[in-house]
DSSP file (Angstrom, degrees, kcal/mol; ACC not computed):
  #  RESIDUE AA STRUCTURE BP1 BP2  ACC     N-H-->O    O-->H-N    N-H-->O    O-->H-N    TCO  KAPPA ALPHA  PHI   PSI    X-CA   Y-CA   Z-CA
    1    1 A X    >         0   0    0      0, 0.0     3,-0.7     0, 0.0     4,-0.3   0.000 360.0 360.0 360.0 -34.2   -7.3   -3.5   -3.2
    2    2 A X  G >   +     0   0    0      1,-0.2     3,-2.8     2,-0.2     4,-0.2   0.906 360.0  71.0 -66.2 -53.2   -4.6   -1.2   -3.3
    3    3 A X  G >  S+     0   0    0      1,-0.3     3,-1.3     2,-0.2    -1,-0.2   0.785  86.9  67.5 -32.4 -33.8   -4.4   -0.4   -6.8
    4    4 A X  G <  S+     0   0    0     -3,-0.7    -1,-0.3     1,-0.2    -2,-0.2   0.988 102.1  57.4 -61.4 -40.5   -7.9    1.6   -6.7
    5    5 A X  G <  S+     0   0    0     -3,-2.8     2,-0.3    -4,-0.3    -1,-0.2   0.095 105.0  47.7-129.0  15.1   -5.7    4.0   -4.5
    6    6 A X  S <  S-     0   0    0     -3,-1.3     4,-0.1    -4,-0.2    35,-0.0  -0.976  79.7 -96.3-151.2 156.8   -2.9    4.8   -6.8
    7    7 A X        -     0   0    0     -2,-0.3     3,-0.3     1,-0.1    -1,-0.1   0.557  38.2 -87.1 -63.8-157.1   -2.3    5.9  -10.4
    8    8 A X  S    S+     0   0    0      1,-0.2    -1,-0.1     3,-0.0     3,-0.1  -0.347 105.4  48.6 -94.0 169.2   -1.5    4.6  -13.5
    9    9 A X  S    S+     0   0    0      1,-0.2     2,-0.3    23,-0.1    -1,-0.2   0.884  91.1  95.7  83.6  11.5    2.5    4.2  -14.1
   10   10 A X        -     0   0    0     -3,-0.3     2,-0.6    22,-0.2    -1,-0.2  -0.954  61.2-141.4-144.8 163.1    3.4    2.4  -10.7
   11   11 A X  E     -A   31   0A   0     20,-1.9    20,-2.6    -2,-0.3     2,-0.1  -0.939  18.0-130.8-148.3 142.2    3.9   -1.0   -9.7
   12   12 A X  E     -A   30   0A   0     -2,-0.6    18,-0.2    18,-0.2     2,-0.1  -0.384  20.7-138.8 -88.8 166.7    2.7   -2.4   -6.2
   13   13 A X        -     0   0    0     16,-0.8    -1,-0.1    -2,-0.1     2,-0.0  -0.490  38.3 -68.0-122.2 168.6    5.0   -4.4   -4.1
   14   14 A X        -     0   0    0     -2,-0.1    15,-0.4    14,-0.1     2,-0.2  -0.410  61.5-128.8 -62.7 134.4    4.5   -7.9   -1.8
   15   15 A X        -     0   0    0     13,-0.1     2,-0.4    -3,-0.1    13,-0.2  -0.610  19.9-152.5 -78.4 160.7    2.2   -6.5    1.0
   16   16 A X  E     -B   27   0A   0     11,-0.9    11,-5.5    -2,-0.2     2,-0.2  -0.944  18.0-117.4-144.9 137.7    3.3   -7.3    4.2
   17   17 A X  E     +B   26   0A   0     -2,-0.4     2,-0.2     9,-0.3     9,-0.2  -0.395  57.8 139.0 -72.4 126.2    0.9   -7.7    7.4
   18   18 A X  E     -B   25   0A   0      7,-0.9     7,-1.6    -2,-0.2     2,-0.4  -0.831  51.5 -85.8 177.5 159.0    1.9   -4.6   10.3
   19   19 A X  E     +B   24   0A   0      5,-0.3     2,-0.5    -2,-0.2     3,-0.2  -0.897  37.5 176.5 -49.0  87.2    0.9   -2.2   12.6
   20   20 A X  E >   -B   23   0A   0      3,-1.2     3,-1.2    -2,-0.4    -2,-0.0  -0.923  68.8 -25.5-108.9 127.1    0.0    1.1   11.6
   21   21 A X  T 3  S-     0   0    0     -2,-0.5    -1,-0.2     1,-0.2     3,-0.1   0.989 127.2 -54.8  37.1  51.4   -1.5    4.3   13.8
   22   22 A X  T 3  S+     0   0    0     -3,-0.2     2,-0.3     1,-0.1    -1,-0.2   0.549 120.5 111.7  75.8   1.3   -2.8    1.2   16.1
   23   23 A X  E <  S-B   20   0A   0     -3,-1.2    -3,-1.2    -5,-0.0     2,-0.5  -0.973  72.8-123.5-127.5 103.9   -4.5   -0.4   13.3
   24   24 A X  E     +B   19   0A   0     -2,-0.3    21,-1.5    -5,-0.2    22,-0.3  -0.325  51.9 159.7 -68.4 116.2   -3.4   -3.9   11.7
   25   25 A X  E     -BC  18  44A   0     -7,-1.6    -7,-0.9    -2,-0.5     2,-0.6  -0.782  45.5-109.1-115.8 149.4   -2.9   -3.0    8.1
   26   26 A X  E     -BC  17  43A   0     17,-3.6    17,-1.7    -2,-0.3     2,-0.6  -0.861  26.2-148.4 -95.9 127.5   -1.2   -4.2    4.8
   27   27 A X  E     -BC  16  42A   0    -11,-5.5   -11,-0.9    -2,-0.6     2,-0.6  -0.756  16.5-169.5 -96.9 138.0    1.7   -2.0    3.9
   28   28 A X  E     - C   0  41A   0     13,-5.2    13,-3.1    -2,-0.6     2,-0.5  -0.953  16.0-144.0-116.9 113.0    1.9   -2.0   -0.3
   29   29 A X  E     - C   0  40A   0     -2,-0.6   -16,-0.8   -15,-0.4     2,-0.6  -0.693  11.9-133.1 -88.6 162.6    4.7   -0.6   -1.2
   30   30 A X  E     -AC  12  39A   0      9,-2.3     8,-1.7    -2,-0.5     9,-0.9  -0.901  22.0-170.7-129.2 127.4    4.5    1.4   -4.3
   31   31 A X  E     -AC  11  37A   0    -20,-2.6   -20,-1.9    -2,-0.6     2,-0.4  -0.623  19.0-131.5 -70.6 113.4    6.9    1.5   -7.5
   32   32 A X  E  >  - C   0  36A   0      4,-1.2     4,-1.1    -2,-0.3     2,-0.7  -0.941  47.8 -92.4-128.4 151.5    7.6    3.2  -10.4
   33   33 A X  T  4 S+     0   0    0     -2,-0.4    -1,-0.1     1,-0.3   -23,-0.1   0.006 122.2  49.0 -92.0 -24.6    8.1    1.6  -13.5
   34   34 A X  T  4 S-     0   0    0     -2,-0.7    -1,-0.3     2,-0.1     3,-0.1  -0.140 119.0-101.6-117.9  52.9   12.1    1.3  -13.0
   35   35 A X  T  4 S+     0   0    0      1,-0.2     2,-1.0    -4,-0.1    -2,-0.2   0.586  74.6 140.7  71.5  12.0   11.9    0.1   -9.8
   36   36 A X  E  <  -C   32   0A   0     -4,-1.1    -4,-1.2    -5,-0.0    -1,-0.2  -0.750  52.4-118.9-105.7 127.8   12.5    2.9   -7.7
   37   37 A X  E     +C   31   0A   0     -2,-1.0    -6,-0.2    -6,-0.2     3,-0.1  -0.145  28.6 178.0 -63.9 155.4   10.2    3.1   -4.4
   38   38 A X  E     -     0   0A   0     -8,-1.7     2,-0.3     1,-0.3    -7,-0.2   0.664  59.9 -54.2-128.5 -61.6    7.9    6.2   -4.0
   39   39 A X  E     -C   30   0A   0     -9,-0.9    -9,-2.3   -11,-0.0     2,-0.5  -0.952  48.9-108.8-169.0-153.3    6.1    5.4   -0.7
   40   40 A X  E     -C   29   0A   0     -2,-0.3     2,-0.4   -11,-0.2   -11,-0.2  -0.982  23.4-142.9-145.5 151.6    4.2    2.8    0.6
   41   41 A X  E     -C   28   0A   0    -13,-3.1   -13,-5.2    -2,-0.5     2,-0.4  -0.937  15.2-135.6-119.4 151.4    0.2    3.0    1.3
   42   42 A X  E     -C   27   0A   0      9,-0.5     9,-1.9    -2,-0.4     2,-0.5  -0.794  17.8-168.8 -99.5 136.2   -1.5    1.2    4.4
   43   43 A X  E     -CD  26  50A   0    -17,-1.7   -17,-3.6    -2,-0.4     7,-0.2  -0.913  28.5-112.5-145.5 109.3   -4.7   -0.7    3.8
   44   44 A X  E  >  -C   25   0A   0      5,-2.1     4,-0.6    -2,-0.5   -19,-0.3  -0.274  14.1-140.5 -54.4 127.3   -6.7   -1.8    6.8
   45   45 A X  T  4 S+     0   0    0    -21,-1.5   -20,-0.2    -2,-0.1    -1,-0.1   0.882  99.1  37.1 -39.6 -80.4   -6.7   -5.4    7.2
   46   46 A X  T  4 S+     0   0    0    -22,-0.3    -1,-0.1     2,-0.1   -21,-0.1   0.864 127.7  26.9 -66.9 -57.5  -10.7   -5.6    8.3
   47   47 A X  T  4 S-     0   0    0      2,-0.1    -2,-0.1     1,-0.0     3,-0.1   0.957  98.1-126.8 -64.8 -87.9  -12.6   -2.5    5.8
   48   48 A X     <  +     0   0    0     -4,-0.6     2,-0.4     1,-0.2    -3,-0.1   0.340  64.3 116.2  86.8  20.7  -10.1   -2.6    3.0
   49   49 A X        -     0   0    0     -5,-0.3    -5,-2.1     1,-0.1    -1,-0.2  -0.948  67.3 -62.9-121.6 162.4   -9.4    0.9    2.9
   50   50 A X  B     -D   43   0A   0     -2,-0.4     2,-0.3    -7,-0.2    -7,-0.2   0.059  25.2-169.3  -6.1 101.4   -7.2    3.4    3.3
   51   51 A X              0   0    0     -9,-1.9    -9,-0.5     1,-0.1    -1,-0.1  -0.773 360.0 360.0 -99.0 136.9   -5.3    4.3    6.6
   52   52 A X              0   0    0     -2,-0.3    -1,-0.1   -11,-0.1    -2,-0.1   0.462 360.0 360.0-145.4 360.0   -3.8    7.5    5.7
């Protein structure tokens, strides 16, 4: 799911199950190509979108 929400050139990370702004979400952290982390996106657990 995450992947729609970032470009091309990165590589997503294990999601991990959390609490964000009050809302149980998967945090994906987000990669680029020689491994150095960028940020992480939240993706609500129930919709499947974007907590931002």
């Amino acid at each position: 799911m995450a992947m729609k929400y970032v470009g091309s050139g990165v590589i997503l990370g294990k999601p991990v199950l959390t609490t964000y702004k009050r809302i149980r979400v998967w945090q994906v952290p987000v990669y680029t190509r020689d491994h150095k982390f960028l940020n992480n996106i939240y993706i609500d657990n129930k919709t499947g979108r974007k907590v931002d």
